[in-house]
PAKOLTOR-108595 format. One record per atom (N, C-alpha, C): x, z, y; residue in three letters; chain. Coordinates in steps of 0.1 Angstrom, whole numbers, plus 2048, in hexadecimal, padded with zeros to 3 digits. Layout:
BEGIN
  xx  zz  yy lumtor marlum
   X   Z   Y    ALA      A
...
***
This chain:
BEGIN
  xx  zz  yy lumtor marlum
 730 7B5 8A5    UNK      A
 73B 7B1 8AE    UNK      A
 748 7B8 8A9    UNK      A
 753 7B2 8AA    UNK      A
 762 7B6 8A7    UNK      A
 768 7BC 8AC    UNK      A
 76F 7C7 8AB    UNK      A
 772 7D0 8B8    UNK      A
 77F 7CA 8BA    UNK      A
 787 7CB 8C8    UNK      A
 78E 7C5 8CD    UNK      A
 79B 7CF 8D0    UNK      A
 799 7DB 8C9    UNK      A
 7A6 7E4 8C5    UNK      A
 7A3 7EB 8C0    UNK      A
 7AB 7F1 8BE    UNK      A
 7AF 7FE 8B3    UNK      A
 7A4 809 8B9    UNK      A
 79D 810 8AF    UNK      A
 796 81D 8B4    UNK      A
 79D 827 8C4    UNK      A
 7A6 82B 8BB    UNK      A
 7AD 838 8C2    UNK      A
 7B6 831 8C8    UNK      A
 7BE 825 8CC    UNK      A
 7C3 825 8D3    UNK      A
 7D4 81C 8D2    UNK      A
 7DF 818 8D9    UNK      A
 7EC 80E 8D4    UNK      A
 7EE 81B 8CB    UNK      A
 7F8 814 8C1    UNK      A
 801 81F 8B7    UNK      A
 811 81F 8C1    UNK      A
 816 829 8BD    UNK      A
 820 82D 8C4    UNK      A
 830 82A 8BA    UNK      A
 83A 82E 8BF    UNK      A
 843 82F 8BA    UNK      A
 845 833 8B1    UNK      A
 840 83D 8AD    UNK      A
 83F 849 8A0    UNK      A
 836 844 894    UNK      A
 832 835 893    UNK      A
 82A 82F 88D    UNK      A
 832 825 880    UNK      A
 82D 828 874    UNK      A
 837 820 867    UNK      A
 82D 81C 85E    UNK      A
 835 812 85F    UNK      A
 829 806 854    UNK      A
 82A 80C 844    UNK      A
 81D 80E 83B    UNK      A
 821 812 82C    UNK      A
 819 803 829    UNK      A
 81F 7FC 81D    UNK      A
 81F 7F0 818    UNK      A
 81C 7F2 809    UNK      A
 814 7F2 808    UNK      A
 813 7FB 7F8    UNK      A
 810 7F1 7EB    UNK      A
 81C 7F0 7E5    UNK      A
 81D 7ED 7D6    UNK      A
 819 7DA 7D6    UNK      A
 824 7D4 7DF    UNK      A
 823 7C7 7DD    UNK      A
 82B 7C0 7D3    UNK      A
 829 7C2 7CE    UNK      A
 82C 7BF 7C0    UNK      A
 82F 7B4 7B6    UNK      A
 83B 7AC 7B0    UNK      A
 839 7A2 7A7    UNK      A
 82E 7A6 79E    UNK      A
 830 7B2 796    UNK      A
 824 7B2 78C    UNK      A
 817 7B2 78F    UNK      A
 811 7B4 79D    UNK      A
 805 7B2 7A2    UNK      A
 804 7A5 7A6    UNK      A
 80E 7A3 7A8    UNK      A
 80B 78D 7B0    UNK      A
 80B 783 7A7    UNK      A
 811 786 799    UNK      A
 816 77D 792    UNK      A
 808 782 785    UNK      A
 809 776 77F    UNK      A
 800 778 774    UNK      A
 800 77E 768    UNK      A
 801 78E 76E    UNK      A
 800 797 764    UNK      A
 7F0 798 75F    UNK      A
 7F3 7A6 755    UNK      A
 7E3 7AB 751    UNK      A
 7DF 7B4 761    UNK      A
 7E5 7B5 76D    UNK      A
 7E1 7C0 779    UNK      A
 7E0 7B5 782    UNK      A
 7E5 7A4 77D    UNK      A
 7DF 79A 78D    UNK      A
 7D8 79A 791    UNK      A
 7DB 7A0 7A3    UNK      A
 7CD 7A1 7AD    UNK      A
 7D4 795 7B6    UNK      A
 7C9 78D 7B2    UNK      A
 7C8 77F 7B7    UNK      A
 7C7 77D 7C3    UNK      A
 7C4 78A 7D2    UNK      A
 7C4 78A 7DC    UNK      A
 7D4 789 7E1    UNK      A
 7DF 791 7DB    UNK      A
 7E8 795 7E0    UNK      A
 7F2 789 7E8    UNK      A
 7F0 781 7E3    UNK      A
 7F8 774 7E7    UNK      A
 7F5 76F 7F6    UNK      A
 7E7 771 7F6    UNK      A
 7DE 76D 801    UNK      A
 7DF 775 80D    UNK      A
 7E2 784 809    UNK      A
 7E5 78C 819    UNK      A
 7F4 78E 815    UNK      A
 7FD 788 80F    UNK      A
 80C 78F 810    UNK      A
 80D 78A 81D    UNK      A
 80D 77F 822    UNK      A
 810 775 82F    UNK      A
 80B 787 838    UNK      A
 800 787 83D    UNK      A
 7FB 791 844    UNK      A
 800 79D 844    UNK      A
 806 7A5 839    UNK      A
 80F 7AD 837    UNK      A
 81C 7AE 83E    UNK      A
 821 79E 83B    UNK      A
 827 79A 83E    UNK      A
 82E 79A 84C    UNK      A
 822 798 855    UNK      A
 827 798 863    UNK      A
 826 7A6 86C    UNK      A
 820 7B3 85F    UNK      A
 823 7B9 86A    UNK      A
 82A 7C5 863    UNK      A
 836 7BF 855    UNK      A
 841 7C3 855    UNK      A
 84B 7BD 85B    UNK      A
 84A 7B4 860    UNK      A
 857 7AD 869    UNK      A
 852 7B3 879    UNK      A
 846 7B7 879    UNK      A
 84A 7B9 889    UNK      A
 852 7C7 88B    UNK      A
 84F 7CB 880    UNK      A
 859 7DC 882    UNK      A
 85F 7DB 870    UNK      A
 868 7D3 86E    UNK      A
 86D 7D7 85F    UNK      A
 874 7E7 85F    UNK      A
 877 7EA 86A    UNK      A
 87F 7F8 86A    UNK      A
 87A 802 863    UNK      A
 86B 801 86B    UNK      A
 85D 80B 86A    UNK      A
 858 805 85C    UNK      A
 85A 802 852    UNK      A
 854 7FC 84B    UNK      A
 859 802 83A    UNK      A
 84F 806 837    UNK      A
 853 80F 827    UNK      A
 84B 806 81E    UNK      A
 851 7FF 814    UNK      A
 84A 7FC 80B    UNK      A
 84A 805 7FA    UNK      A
 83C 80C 7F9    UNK      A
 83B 80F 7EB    UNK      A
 839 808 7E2    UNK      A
 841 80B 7D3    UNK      A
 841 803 7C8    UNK      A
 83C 80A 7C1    UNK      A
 830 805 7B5    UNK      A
 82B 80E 7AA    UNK      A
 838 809 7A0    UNK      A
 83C 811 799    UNK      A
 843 812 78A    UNK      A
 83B 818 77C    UNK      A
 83A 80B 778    UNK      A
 832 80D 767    UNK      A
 83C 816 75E    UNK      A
 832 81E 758    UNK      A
 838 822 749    UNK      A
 844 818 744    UNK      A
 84F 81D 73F    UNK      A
 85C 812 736    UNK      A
 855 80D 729    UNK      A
 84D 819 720    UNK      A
 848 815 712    UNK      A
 839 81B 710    UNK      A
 830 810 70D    UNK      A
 821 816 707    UNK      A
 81F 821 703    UNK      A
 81A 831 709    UNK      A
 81A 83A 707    UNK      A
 821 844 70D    UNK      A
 829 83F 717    UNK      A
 830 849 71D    UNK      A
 827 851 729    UNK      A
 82E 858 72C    UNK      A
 822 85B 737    UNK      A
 81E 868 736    UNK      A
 815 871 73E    UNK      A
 80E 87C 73E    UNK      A
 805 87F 73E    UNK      A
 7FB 889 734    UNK      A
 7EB 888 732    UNK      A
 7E5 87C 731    UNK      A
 7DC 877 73C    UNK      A
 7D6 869 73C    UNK      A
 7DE 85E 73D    UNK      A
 7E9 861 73E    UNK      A
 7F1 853 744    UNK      A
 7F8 84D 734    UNK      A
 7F9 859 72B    UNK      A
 7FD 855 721    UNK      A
 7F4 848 71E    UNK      A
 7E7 84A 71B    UNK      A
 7DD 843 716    UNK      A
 7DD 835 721    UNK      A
 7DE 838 72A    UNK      A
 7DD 82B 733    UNK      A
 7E7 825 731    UNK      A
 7F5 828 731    UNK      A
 801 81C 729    UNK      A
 7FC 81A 71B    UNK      A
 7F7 821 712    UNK      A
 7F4 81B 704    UNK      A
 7E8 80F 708    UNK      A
 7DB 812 711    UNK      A
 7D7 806 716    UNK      A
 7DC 7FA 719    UNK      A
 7E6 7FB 725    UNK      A
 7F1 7EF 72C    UNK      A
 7FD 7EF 725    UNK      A
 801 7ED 719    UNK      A
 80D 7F0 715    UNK      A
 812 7E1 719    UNK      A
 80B 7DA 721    UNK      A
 80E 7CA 722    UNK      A
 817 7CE 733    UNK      A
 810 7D4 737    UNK      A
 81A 7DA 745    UNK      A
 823 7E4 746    UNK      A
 828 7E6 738    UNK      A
 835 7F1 73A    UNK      A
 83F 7E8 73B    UNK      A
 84A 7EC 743    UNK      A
 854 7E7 748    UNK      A
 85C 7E2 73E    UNK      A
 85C 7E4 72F    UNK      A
 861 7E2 723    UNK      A
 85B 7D1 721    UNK      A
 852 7D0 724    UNK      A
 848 7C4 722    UNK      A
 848 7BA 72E    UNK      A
 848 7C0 73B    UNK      A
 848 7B8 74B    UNK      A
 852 7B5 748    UNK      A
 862 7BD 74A    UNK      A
 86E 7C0 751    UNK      A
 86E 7C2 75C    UNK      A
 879 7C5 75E    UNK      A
 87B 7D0 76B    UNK      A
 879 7C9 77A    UNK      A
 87D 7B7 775    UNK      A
 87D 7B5 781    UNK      A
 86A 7B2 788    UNK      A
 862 7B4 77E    UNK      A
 858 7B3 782    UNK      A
 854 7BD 78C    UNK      A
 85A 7CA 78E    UNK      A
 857 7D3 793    UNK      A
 85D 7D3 7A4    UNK      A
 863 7C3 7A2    UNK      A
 865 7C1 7B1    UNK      A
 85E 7C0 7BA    UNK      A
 85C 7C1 7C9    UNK      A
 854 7BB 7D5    UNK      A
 857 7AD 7D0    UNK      A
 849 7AA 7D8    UNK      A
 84A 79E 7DC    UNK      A
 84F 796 7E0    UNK      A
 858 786 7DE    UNK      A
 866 783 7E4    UNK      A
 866 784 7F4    UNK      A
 859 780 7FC    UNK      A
 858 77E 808    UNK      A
 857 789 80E    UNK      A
 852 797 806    UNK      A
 859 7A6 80D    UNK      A
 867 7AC 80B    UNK      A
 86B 7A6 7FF    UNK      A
 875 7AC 7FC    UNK      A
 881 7AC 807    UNK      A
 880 79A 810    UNK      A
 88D 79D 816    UNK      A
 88D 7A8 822    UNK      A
 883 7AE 822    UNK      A
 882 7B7 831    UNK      A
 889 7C5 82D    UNK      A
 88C 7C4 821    UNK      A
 892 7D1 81C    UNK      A
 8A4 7D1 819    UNK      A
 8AF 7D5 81E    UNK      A
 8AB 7DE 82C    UNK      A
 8A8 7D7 83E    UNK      A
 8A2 7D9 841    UNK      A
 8A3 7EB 845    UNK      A
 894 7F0 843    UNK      A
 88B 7EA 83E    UNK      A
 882 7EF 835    UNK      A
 881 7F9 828    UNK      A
 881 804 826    UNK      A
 884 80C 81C    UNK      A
 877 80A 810    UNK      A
 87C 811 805    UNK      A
 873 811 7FD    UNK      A
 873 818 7F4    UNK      A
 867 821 7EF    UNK      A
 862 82D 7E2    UNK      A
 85D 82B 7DB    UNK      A
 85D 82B 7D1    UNK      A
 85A 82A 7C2    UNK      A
 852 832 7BD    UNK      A
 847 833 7B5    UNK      A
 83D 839 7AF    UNK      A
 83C 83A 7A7    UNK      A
 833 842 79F    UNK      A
 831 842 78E    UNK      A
 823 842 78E    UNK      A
 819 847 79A    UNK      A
 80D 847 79C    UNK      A
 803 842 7A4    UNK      A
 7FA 83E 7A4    UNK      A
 7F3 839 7B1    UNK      A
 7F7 841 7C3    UNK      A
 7FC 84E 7C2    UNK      A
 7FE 851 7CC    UNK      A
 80F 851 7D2    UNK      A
 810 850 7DD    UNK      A
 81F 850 7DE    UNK      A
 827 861 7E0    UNK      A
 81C 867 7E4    UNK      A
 81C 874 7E9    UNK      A
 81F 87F 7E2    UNK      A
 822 87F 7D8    UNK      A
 81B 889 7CB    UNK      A
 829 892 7CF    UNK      A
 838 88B 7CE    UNK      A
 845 893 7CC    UNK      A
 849 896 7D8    UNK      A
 842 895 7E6    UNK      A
 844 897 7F3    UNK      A
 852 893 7FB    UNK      A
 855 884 7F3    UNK      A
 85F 880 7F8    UNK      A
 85D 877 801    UNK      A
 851 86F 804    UNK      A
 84A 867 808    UNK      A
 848 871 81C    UNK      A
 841 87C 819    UNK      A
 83F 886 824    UNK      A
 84B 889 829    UNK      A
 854 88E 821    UNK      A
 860 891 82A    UNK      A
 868 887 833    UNK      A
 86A 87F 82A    UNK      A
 86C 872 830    UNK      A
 866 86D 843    UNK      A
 85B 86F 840    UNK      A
 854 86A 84F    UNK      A
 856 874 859    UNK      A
 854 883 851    UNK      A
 856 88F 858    UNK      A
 864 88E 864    UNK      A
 869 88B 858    UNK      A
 87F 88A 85E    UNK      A
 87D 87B 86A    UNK      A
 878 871 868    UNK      A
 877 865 875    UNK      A
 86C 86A 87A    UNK      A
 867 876 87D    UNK      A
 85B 875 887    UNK      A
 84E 871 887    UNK      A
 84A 86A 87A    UNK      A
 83D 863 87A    UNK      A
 833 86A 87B    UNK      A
 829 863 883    UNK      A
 81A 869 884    UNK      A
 80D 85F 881    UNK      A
 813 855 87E    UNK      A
 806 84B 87C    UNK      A
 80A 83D 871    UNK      A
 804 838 86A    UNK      A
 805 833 85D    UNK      A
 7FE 825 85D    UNK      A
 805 81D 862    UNK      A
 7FF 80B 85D    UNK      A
 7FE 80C 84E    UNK      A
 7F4 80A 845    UNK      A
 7ED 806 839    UNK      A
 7EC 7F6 837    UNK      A
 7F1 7F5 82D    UNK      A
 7F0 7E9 825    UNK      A
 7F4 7E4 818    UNK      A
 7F2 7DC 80E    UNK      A
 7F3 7DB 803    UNK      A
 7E8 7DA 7FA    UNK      A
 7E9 7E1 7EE    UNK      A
 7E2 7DD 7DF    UNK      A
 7E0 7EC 7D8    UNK      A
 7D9 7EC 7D2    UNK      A
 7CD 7EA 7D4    UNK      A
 7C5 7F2 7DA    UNK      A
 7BD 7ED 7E1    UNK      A
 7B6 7EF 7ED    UNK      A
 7AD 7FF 7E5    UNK      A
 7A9 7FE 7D9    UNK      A
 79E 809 7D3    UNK      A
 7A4 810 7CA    UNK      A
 7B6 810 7C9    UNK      A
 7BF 818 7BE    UNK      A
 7CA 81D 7C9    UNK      A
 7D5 815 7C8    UNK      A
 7E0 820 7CF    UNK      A
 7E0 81B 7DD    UNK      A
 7D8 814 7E4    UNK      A
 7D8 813 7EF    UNK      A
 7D2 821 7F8    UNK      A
 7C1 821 7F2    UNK      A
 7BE 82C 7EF    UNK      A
 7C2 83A 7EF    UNK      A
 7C8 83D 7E2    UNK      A
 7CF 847 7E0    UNK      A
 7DF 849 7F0    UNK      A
 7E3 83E 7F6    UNK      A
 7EC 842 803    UNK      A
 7E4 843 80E    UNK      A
 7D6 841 80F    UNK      A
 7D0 842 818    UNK      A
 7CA 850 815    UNK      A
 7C4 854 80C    UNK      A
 7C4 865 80A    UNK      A
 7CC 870 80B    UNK      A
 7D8 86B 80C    UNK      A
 7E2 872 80B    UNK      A
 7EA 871 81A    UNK      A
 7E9 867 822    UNK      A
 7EA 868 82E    UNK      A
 7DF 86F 836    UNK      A
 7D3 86C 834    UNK      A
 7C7 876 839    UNK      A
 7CC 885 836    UNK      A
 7D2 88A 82E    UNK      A
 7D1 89B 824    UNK      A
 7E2 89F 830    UNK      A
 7E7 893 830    UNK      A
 7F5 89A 838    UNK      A
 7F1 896 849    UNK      A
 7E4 898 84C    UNK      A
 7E6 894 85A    UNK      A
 7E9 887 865    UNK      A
 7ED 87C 85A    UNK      A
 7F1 86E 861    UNK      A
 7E4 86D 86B    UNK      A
 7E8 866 875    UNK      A
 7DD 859 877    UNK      A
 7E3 851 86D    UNK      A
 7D6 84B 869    UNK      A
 7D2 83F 85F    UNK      A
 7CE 835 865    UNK      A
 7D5 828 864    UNK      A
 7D1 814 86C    UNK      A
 7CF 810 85E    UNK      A
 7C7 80F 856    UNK      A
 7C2 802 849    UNK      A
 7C1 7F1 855    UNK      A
 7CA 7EB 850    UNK      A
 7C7 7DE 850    UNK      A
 7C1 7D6 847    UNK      A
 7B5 7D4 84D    UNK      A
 7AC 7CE 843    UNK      A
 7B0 7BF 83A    UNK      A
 7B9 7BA 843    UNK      A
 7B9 7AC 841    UNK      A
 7C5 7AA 836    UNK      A
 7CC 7B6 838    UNK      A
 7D8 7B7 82A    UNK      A
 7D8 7C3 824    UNK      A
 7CC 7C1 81A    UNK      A
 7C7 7C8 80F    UNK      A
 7C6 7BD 807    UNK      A
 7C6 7C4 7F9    UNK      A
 7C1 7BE 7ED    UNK      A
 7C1 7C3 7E2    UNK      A
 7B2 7BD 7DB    UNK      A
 7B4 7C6 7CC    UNK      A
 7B1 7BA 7C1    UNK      A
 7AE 7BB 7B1    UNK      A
 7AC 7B7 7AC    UNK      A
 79F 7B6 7A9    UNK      A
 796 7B9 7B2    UNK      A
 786 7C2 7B2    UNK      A
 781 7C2 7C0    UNK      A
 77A 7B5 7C0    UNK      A
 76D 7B2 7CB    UNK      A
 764 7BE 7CE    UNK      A
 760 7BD 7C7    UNK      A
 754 7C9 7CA    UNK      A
 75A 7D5 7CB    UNK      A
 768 7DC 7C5    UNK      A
 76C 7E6 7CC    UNK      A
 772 7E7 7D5    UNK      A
 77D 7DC 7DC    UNK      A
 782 7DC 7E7    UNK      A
 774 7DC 7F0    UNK      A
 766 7D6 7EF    UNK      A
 760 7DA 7FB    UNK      A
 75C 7E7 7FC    UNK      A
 758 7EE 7EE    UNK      A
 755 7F8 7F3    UNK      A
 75F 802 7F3    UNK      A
 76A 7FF 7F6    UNK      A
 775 808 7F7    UNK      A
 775 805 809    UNK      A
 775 7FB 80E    UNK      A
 775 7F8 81A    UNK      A
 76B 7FC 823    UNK      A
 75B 7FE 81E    UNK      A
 752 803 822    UNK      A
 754 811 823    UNK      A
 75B 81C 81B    UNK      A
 75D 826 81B    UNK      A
 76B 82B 826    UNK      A
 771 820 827    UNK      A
 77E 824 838    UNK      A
 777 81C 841    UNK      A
 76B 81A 844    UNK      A
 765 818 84C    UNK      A
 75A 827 851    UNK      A
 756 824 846    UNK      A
 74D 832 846    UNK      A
 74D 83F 845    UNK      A
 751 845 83A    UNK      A
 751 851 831    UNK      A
 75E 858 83B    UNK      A
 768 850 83F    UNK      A
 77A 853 845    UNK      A
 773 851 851    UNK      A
 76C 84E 858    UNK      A
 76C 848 864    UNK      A
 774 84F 873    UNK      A
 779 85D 872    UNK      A
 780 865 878    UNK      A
 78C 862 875    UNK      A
 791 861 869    UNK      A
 799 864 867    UNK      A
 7A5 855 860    UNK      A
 79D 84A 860    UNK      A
 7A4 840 861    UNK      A
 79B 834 865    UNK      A
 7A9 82F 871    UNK      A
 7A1 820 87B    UNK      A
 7A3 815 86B    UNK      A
 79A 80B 86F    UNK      A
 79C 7FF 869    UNK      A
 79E 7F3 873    UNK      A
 7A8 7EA 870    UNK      A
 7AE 7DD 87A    UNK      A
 7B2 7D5 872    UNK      A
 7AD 7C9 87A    UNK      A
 7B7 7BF 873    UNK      A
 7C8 7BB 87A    UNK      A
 7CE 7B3 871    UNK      A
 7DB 7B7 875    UNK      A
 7DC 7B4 887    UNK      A
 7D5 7A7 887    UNK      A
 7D8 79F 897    UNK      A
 7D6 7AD 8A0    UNK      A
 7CC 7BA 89C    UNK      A
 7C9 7C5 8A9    UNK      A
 7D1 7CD 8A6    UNK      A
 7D7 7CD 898    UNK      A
 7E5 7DC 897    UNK      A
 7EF 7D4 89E    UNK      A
 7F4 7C6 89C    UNK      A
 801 7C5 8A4    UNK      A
 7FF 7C2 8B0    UNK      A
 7F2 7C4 8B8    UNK      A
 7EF 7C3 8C4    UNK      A
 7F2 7CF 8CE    UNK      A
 7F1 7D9 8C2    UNK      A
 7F1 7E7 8C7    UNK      A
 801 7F0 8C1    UNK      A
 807 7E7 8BD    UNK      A
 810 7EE 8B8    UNK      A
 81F 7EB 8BF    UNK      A
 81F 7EA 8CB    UNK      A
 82D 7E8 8D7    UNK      A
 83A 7EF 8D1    UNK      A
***
């Protein structure tokens, strides 16, 4: 049976949507197309417009040239040298056109890693508006989605995963990445679909 709200309870005012890495180069038919993304932007969609204010979207930024990079990342642009920004262009590294126009007053941070957290500009950030609790959504569900939801767990957030706007390039890992914020997180992050977070989010 489906539960009919949020574990712990409405989210409050102190509550900001992170949107993670919606991306031309993930939507469009690169060598990283995750063929889900198109399919939950709509669902992302509606619950960056119910609070675009509250609403941060992260952007991953590829290597500029094959080999740039640090320790393993060197090697991993020598792998993708088809996704350095030399090869995409820049404008690939856009949102998505149908998020894009939410920005402003939707802000947005830029990455170089799966995680947004690493240079603690992302923390300060929420620290300075007050935030205490974190709407989840985006790509990929088993990489940097992942990686913001560990890193919101490590700083204390409440954590909301919306199930229904996720996506990866990887069936079998999005479920068992979802089986594990069901399970393994079960304290420490609710899972909803969007219709019970915007239900709960006044």
């Amino acid at each position: 049976m489906m539960p009919n709200a949020i574990r712990y309870g409405p989210l409050g005012k102190h509550c900001v949507h992170i949107c993670v890495d919606m991306q031309r180069l993930f939507a469009e038919k690169t060598d990283w197309h995750t063929p889900w993304m198109e399919r939950v932007c709509p669902t992302a969609a509606r619950i960056v417009a119910h609070a675009s204010a509250s609403t941060i979207f992260t952007r991953f930024i590829p290597a500029m040239n094959a080999g740039e990079g640090q320790g393993t990342w060197r090697r991993y642009y020598q792998r993708w040298a088809s996704m350095t920004i030399e090869n995409l262009g820049m404008e690939m590294i856009e949102l998505m056109p149908e998020l894009a126009r939410f920005v402003p007053p939707a802000k947005v941070f830029d990455k170089h890693v799966y995680s947004p957290w690493m240079d603690g500009t992302l923390h300060s950030h929420l620290q300075v508006r007050g935030a205490d609790t974190l709407i989840i959504t985006g790509g990929e569900t088993d990489i940097c989605v992942l990686a913001t939801i560990l890193g919101a767990i490590d700083h204390g957030y409440r954590t909301v995963v919306v199930t229904d706007a996720l996506c990866s390039s990887s069936d079998a890992a999005h479920e068992a990445s979802m089986h594990v914020y069901h399970t393994r997180y079960g304290q420490q992050v609710e899972t909803a679909t969007a219709d019970l977070v915007l239900d709960a989010w006044r």
